[in-house]
C-alpha positions in Angstrom: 18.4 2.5 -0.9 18.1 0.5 2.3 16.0 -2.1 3.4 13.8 -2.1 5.7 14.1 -2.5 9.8 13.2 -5.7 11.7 12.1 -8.4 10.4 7.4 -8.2 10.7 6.1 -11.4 12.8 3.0 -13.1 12.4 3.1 -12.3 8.7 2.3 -15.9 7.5 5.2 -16.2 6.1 7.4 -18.6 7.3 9.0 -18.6 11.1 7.1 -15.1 11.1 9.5 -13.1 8.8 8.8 -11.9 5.3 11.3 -13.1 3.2 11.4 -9.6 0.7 10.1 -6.8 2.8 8.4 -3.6 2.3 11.8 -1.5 1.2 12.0 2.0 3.9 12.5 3.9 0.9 9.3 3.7 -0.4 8.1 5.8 2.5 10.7 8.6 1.7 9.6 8.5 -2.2 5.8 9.1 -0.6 7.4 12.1 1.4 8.9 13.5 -2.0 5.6 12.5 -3.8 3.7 14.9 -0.9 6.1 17.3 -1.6 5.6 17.3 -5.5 2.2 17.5 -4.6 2.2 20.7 -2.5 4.3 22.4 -4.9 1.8 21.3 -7.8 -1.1 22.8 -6.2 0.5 25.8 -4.3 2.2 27.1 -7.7 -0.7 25.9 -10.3 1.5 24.9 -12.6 -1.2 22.5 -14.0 -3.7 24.9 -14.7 -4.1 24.0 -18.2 -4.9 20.3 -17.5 -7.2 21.4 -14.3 -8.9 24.0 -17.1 -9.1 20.9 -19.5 -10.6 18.6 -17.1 -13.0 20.8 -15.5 -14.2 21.8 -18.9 -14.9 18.5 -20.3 -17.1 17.7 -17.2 -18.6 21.3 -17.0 -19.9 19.8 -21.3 -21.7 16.9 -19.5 -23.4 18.7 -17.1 -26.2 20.8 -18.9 -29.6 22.0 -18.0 -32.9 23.4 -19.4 -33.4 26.6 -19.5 -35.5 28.6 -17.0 -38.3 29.9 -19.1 -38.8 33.2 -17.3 -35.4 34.5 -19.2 -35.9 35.7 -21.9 -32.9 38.2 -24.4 -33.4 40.6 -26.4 -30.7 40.4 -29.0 -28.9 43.5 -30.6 -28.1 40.7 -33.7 -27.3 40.9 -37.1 -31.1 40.9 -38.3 -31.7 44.0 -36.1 -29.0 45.5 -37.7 -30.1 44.6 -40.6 -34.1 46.2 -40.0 -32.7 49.5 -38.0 -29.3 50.6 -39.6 -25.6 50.3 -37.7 -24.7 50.3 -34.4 -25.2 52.4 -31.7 -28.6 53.5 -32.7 -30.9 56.4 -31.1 -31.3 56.4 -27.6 -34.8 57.5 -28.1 -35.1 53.9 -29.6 -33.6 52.6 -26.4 -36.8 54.7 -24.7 -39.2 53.3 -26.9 -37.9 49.2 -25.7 -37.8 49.8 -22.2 -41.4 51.4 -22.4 -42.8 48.6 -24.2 -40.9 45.7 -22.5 -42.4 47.6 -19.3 -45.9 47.9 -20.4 -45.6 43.8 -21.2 -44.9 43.4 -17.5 -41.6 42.8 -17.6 -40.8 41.6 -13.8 -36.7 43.6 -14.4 -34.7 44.4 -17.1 -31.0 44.2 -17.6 -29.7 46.7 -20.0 -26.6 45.6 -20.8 -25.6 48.8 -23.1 -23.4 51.3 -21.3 -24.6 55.3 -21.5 -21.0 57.2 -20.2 -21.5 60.3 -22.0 -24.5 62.5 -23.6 -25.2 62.7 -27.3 -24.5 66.3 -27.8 -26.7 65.3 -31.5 -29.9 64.0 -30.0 -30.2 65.5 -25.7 -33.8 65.2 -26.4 -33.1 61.6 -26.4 -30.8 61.3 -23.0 -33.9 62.7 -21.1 -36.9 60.6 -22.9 -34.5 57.7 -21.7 -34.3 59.2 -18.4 -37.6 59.5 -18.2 -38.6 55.8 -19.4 -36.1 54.5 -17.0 -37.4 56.4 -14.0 -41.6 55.4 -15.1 -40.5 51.5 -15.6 -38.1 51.3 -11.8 -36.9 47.8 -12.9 -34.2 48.4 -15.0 -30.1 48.0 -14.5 -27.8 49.3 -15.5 -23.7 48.4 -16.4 -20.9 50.3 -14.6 -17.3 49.4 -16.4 -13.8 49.4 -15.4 -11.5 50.9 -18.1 -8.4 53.2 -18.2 -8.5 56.5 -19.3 -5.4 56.5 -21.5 -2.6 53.9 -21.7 -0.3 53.5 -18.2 -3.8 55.4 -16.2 -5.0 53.9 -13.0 -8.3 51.9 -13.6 -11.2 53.9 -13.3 -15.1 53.2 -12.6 -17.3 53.9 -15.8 -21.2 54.6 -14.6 -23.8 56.0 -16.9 -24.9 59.4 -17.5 -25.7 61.1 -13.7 -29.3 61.9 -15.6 -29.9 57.9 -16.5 -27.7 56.4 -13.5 -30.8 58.5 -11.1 -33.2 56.4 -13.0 -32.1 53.0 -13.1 -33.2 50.7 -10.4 -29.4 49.7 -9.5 -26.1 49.4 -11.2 -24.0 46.3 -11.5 -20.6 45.6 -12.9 -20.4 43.9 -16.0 -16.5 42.8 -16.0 -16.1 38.8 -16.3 -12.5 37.3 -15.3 -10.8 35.6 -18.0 -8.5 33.0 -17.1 -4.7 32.6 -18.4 -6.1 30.5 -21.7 -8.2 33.4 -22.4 -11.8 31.2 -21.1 -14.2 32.9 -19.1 -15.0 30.4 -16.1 -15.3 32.8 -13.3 -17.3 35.5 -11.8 -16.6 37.8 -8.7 -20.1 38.7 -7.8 -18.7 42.3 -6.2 -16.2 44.3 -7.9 -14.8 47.9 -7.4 -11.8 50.3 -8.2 -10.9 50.3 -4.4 -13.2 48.9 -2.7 -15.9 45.9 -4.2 -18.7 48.6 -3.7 -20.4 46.9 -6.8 -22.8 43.9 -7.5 -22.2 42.0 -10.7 -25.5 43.0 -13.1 -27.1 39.8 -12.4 -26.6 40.1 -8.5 -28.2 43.6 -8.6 -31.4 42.3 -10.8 -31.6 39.6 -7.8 -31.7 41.7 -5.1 -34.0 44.4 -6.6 -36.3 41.1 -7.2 -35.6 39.8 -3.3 -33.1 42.2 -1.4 -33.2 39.9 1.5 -32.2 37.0 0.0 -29.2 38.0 -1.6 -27.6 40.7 0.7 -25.6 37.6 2.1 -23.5 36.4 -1.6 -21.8 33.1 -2.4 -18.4 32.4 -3.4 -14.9 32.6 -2.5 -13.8 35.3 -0.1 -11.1 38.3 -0.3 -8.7 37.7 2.6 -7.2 41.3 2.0 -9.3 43.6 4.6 -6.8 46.7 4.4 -6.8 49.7 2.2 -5.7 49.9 -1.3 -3.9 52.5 -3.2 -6.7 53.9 -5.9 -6.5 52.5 -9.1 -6.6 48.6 -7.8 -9.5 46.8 -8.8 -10.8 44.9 -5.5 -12.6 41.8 -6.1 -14.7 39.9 -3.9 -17.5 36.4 -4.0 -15.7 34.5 -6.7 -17.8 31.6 -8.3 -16.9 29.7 -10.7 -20.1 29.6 -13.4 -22.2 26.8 -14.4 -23.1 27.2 -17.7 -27.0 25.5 -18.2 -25.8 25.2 -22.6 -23.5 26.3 -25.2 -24.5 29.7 -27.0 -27.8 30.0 -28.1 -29.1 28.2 -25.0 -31.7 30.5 -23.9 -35.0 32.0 -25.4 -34.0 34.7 -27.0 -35.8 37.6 -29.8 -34.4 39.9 -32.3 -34.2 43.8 -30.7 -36.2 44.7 -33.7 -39.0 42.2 -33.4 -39.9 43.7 -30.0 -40.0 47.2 -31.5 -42.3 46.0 -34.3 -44.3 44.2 -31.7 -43.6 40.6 -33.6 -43.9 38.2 -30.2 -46.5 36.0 -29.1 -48.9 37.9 -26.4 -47.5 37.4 -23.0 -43.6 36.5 -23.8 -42.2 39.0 -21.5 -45.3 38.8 -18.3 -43.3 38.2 -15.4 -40.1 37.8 -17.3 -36.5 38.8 -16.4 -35.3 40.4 -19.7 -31.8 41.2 -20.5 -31.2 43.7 -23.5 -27.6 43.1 -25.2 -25.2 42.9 -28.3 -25.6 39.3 -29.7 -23.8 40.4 -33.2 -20.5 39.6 -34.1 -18.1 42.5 -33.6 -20.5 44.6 -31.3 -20.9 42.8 -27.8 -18.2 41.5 -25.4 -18.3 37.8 -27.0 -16.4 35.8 -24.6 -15.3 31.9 -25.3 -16.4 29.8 -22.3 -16.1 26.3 -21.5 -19.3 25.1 -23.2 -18.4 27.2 -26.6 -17.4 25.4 -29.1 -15.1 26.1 -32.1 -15.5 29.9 -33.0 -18.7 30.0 -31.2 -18.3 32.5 -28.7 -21.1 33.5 -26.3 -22.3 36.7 -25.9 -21.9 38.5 -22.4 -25.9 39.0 -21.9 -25.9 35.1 -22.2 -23.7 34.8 -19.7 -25.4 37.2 -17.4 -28.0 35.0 -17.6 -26.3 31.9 -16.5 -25.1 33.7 -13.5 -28.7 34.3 -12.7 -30.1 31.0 -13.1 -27.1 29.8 -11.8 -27.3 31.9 -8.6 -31.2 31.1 -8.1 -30.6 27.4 -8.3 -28.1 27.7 -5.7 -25.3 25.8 -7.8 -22.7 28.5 -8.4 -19.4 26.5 -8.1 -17.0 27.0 -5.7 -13.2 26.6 -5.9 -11.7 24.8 -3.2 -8.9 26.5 -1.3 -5.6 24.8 -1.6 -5.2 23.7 1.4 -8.0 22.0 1.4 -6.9 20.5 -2.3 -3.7 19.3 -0.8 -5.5 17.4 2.1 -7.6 15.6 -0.5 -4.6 14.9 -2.2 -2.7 13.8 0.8 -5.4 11.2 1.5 -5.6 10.2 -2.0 -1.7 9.4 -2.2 -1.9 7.3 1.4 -3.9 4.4 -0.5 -1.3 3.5 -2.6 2.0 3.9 0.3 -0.5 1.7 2.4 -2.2 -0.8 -0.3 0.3 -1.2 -2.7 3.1 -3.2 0.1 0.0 -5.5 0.4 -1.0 -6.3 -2.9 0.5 -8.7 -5.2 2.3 -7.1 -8.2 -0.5 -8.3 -10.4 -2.9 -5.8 -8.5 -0.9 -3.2 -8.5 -1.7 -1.9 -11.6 -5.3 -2.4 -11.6 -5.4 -0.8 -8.3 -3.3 2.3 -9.4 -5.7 2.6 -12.3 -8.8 2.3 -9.8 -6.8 5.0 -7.7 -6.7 7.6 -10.8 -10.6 6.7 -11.8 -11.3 7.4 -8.2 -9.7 10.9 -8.5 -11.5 12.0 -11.4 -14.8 10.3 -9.9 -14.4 12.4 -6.6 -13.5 15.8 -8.2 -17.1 14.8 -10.4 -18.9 14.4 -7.4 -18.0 17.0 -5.5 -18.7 19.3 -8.3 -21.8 18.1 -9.2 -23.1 17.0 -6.3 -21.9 19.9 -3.9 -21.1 22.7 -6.4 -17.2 22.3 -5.3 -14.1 21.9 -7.5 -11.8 19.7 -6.5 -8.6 20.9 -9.2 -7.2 17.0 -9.6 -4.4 17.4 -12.0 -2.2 17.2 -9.3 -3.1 14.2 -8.0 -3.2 12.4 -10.9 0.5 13.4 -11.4 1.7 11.5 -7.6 -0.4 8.7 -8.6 0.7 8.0 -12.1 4.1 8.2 -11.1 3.9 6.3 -7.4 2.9 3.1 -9.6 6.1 3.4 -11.8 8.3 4.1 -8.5 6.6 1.8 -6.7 7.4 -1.1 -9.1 11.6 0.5 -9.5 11.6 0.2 -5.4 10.1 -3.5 -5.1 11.9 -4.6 -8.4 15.1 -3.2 -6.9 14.8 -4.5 -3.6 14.1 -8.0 -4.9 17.1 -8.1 -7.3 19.1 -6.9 -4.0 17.3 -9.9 -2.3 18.1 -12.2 -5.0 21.9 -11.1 -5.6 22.2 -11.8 -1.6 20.3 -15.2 -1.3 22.7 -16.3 -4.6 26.4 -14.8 -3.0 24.8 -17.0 0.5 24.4 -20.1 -2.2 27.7 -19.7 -4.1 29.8 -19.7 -0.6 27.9 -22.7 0.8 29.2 -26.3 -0.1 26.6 -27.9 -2.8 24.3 -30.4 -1.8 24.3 -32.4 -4.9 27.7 -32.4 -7.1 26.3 -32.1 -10.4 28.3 -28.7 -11.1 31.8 -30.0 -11.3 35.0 -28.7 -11.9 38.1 -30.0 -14.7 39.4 -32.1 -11.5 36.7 -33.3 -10.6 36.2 -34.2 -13.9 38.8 -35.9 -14.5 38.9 -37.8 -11.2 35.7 -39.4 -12.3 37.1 -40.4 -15.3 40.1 -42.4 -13.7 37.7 -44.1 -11.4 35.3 -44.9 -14.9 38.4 -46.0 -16.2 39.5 -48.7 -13.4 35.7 -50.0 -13.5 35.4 -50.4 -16.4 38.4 -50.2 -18.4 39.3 -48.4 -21.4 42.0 -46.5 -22.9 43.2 -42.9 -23.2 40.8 -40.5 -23.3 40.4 -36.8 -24.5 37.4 -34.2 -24.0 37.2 -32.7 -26.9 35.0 -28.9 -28.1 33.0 -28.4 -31.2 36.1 -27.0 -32.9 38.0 -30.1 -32.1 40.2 -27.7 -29.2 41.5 -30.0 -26.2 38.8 -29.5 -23.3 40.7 -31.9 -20.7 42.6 -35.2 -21.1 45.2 -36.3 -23.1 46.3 -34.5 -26.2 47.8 -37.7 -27.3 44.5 -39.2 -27.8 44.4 -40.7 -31.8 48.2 -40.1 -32.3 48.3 -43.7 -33.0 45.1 -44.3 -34.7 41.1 -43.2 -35.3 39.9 -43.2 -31.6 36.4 -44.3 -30.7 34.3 -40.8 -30.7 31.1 -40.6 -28.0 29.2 -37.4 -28.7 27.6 -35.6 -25.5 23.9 -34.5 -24.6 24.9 -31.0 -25.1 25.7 -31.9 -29.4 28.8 -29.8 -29.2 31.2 -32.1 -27.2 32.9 -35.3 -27.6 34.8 -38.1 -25.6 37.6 -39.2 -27.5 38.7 -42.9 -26.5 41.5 -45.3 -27.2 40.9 -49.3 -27.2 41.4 -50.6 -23.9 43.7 -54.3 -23.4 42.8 -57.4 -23.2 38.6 -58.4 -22.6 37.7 -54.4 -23.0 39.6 -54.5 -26.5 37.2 -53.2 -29.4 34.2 -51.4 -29.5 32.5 -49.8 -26.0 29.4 -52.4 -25.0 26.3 -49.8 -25.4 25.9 -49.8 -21.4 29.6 -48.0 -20.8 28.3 -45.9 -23.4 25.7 -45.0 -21.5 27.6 -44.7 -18.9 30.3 -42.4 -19.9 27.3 -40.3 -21.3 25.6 -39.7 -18.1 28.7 -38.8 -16.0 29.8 -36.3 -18.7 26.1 -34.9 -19.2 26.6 -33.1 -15.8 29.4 -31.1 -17.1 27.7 -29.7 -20.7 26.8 -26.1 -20.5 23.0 -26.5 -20.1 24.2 -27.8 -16.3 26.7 -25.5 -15.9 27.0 -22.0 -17.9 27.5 -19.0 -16.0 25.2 -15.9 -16.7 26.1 -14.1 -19.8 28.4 -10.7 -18.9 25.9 -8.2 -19.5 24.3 -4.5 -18.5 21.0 -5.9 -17.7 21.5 -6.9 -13.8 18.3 -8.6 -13.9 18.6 -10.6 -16.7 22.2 -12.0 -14.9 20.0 -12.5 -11.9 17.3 -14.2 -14.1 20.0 -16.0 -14.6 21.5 -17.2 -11.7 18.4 -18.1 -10.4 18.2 -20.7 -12.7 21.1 -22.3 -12.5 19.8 -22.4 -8.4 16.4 -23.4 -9.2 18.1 -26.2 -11.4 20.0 -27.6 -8.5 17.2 -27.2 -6.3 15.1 -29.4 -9.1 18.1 -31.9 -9.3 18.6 -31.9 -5.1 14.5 -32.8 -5.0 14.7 -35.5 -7.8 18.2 -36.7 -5.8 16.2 -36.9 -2.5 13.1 -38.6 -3.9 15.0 -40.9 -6.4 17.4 -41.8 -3.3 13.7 -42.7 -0.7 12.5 -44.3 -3.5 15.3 -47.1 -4.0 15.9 -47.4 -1.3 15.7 -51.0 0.7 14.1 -49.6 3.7 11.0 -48.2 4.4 11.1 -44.8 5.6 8.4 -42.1 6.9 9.1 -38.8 7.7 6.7 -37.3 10.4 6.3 -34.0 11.5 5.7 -32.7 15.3 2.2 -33.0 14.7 1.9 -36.7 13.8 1.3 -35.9 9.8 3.1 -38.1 7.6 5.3 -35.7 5.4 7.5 -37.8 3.8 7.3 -41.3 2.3 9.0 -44.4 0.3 7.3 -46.7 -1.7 8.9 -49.5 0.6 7.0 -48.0 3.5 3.7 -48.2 2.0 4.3 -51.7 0.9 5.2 -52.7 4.3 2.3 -50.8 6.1 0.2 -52.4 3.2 -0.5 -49.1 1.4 -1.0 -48.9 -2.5 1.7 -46.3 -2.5 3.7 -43.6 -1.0 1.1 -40.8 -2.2 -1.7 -42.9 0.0 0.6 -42.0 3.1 0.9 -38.2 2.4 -0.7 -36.2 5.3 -2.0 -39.3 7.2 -1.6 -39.6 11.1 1.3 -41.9 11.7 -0.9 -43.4 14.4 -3.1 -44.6 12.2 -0.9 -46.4 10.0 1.2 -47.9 12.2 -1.8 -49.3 14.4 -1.5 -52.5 13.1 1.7 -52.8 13.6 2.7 -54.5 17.4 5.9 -53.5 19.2 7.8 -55.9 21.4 8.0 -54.0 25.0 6.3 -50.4 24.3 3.2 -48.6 23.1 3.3 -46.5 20.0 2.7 -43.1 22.4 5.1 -44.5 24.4 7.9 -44.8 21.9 6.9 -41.2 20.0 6.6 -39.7 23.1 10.5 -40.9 24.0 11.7 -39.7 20.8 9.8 -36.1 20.9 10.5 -35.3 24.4 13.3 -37.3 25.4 15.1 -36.8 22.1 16.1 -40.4 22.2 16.9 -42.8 19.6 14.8 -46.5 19.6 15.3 -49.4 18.0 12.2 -51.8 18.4 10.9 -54.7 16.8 7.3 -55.5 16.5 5.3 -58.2 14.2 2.8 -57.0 11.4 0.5 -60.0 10.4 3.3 -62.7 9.6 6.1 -60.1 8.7 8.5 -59.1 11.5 10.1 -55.8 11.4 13.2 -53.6 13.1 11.6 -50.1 13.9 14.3 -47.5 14.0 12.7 -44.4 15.1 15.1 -41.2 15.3 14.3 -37.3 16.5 14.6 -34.9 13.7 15.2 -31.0 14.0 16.0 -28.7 10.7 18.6 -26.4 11.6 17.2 -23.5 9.5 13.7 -23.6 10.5 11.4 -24.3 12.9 10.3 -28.1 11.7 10.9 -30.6 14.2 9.3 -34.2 14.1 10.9 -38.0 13.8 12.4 -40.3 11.3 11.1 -44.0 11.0 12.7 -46.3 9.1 11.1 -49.8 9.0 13.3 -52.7 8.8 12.0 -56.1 7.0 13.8 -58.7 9.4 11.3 -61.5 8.8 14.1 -64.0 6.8 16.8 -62.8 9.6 14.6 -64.3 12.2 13.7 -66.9 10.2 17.7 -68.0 10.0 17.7 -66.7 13.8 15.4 -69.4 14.6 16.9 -72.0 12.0 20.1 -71.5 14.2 18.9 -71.9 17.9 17.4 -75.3 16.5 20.8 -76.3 14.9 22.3 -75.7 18.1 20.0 -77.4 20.3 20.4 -80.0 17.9 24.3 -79.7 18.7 23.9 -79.3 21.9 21.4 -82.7 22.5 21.2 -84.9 20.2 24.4 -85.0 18.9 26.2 -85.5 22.5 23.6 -88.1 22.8 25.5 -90.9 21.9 28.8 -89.8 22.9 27.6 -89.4 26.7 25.9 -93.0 26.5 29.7 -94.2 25.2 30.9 -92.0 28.6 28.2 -93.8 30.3 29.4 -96.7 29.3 33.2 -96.7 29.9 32.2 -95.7 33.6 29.7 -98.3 34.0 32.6 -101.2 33.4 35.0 -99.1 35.3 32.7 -98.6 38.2 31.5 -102.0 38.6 34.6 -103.8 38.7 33.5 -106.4 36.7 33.9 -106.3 33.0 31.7 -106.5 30.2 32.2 -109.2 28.1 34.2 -108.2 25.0 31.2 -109.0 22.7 28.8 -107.3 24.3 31.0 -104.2 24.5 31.9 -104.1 21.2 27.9 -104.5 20.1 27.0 -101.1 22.3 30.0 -99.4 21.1 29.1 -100.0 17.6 24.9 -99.1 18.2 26.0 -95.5 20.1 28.9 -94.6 17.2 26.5 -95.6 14.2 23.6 -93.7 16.1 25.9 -90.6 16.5 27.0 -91.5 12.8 23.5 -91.1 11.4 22.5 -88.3 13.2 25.5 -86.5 12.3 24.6 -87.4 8.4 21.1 -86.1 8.9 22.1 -83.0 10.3 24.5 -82.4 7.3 
């Protein structure tokens, strides 16, 4: 997999560049992920969890029922009170004339009359006849095959009861591959889509202009077809309003015996059909549950409550799934790169409850459904890939930033080799003198040293830190004879602690890359610990005070020996301050603070300045500073206390002035003197010579003994 291109600026990373960047190929494994999606939702091979979804929100979404529909049921009572199925037309008659005279706004009879009864043709025309008096009355047209491997025909009633029905309507619900009726094509026809569904017809007998134009999906397929072909056309999918049982329905044989309140059917749209187990076209639907099929006049009326509400449910097209899906899977290419890994997950879980919340609101909100199975399959797997990408890309990172450590020289040596090792013991050795020595395994096996060691007696044994190593010595000679004081001890046990395995063990030789990595970075984050406690242990003994300021004037760095000099309680008091500030008090001989900084920043020189703080005198060595591998720049200041070396400075000039006067006093009033007597021409008399030559050598004498 590759990394990404250029390195991104203004990042807020340092220098502008992110140090583990987005890896290239999670924009290919978005591609593929697009891809997976398309094929997903252009081959439906998700139907089942799309069927299982859609159902479990089609449960939650349930309505009253309209209470202008009202069934007449062909149920087991009925059976029961008028003898087995199919029973007289003439008993047919006698329903459609009462339900008429009741004032029955339509009725939907939902029992199919193909051929005569060659028993009872009194009975075909008294139907006839009621159909043709009441005019509001439809009736079913079938598709069915004459005989097995026929062409589909088109079933309609009996020419004589076909002329008196108000309009005929298919009756054929689509079943989908789990066997679940969920959709409806509101015009269907051998051929052509010439017929309404039974529930469209009663609607437009009830308002023709309303529903000439229909909802639903559309048939692309304008051209002819070859006879035989069912043509299909408006497909909804169906909102149920309940499970089975939903709406108000009454026993076939209650009507006939006139057992209904006055009024039930005034203005009603009744719908006649088989109820009873084993007579109707009992379909499962999604709001069915366990063996609880619904009956096919119950679901012609859903379709017509559905259809006057104006919620008949729509499909959407693929195309128009895969854009939403498209969309859906840009979030996470775009978020997750700029999350941290914490949100990841949360946010590829908000992702997926997003999903399901949108396919819920556009179905119940705009009567669309939004199939989402197969976005919920690039989503749950972009978070998995996602994580594989960035957790291989930063184990690449890793491996690269530890080969870069291993080549470069270390910047503390507390990872030694056996030389090394033993080098350090030799100088140990002439410090502080002892005899042979041996390094020495758990097992007793020679680590380094000399296998000699305790050939000539029990040598003094000095366990490690680590519990599994010793030091084997011999008795040194003369003063270091005997027992090891406790400090060598202490000593020997520092220098050696830096070799024991919990300094220096390599990764264990194992299959998991990243727990080698783990690993390694470790061991690097270990020497980075021991570099910082090196550094601060190093500033912090040190005799000089010493402040490390960046290019803005901010104190980064301090020693305890710099606050004490500046009169600080401590080097944490310094951190961040303006080195203007702190140094205010503190006078330079010759030059201004801005002066001096502004040297060192600009000019990139070097000072060395004096200056006087209260009664202490101090050396100011200010230096530039650049970090090769960043872009930090700034100045060193060490502060000197020189107060005792200009103390002695001073003591000096007066013991030389001293030298130079008052000490060649009396020697140059001897001079004086001898010239005097030699000049004048007359000499001094020997006593009074002798008395000046004594004053000037004692004077010289005593001054001489006071100076000493």
């Amino acid at each position: 997999m590759d990394d990404s291109g250029a390195a991104e600026s203004g990042s807020g990373y340092p220098g502008g560049t992110r140090l583990i960047r987005t890896p290239t190929s999670w924009a290919l494994f978005c591609a593929l992920l697009g891809l997976l999606l398309l094929l997903l939702i252009y081959s439906d091979w998700l139907w089942r969890w799309n069927y299982l979804l859609y159902d479990s929100q089609l449960r939650l979404w349930s309505r009253p029922a309209p209470d202008d529909i009202v069934i007449v049921a062909v149920d087991s009572p009925s059976l029961a009170r008028l003898g087995r199925w199919p029973w007289p037309r003439a008993r047919h008659a006698e329903l459609i004339g009462r339900l008429s005279d009741e004032g029955a706004r339509a009725i939907l009879l939902d029992i199919l009359f193909a051929e005569p009864n060659p028993q009872a043709p009194a009975d075909d025309l008294l139907l006839a006849e009621r159909l043709a008096q009441s005019g509001r009355v439809i009736l079913p047209v079938i598709f069915e095959q004459s005989a097995p491997g026929q062409p589909l025909q088109e079933t309609l009633p009996l020419p004589l009861l076909a002329e008196g029905a108000a309009a005929l309507g298919h009756v054929h619900i689509d079943l989908d591959q789990d066997g679940i009726a969920r959709r409806i094509y509101l015009r269907e026809g051998v051929g052509e889509p010439r017929w309404p569904h039974m529930g469209v017809a009663l609607l437009q007998q009830l308002q023709p202009a309303r529903w000439q134009t229909l909802p639903g999906g559309r048939n692309p397929y304008s051209g002819e077809l070859s006879e035989g072909k069912i043509v299909r056309d408006h497909q909804i999918l169906l909102p149920f309003a309940g499970p089975p049982g939903h709406f108000q329905r009454i026993g076939y044989h209650r009507v006939l015996d006139g057992d209904y309140p006055a009024g039930l059917f005034r203005d009603k749209l009744v719908l006649v059909g088989a109820v009873a187990t084993g007579l109707g076209d009992n379909l499962p639907t999604p709001v069915s549950g366990w063996n609880q099929p619904m009956a096919g006049v119950e679901i012609n009326a859903n379709l017509i409550d559905a259809l006057r509400g104006g919620i008949a449910i729509r499909a959407l097209p693929p195309a128009w799934q895969a854009a939403v899906g498209l969309l859906l899977l840009l979030l996470p290419y775009l978020l997750y790169p700029r999350l941290k890994p914490r949100y990841v997950l949360l946010t590829g879980s908000l992702l997926i409850l997003l999903t399901l919340l949108l396919s819920a609101l556009l179905l119940h909100g705009f009567h669309l459904w939004l199939p989402p199975a197969a976005t919920l399959v690039v989503l749950l797997l972009g978070y998995p890939i996602w994580s594989l990408l960035r957790l291989e890309h930063t184990v690449r990172y890793f491996e690269q930033e530890l080969a870069r450590l291993r080549s470069e020289p270390r910047a503390v040596p507390f990872y030694q080799d056996s030389q090394q090792e033993m080098r350090g013991l030799a100088f140990l050795r002439q410090v502080v003198p002892f005899g042979r020595w041996a390094l020495r395994g758990a097992d007793g096996k020679l680590l380094s040293g000399d296998a000699e060691v305790g050939s000539a007696g029990q040598p003094e044994s000095l366990p490690l830190p680590d519990g599994r190593t010793r030091l084997e010595l011999e008795a040194g000679e003369g003063e270091h004879r005997g027992a090891l004081p406790t400090q060598v001890r202490s000593l020997l046990a520092e220098y050696l602690g830096q070799f024991t395995p919990s300094h220096q063990q390599e990764p264990r030789n194992t299959t998991e890359l990243l727990e080698r990595q783990i690993g390694e970075v470790r061991l690097a984050i270990e020497e980075l610990r021991a570099m910082r406690g090196l550094i601060a242990d190093t500033l912090r003994q040190m005799v000089d005070g010493v402040l490390v300021v960046n290019s803005g004037g901010q104190v980064v760095l301090a020693n305890r020996q710099a606050a004490a000099l500046l009169g600080e309680s401590g080097e944490a008091a310094l951190g961040d301050r303006p080195v203007l500030s702190l140094v205010a008090a503190l006078e330079l001989n010759g030059r201004h603070w801005p002066q001096a900084f502004h040297e060192v920043l600009i000019g990139r020189e070097t000072l060395a300045i004096e200056g006087r703080l209260g009664a202490r005198e101090l050396l100011v060595q200010i230096s530039p500073l650049a970090v090769s591998r960043s872009n930090q720049h700034g100045m060193i200041l060490i502060l000197s206390d020189i107060t005792r070396l200009k103390q002695s400075e001073r003591k000096r000039a007066q013991a030389l002035n001293f030298l130079s006067h008052d000490l060649r006093s009396p020697i140059t009033s001897l001079l004086s003197l001898v010239q005097m007597r030699t000049e004048s021409g007359e000499p001094l008399r020997r006593e009074v010579l002798a008395e000046r030559v004594e004053h000037y050598a004692r004077k010289a004498l005593r001054m001489a003994e006071s100076f000493l």
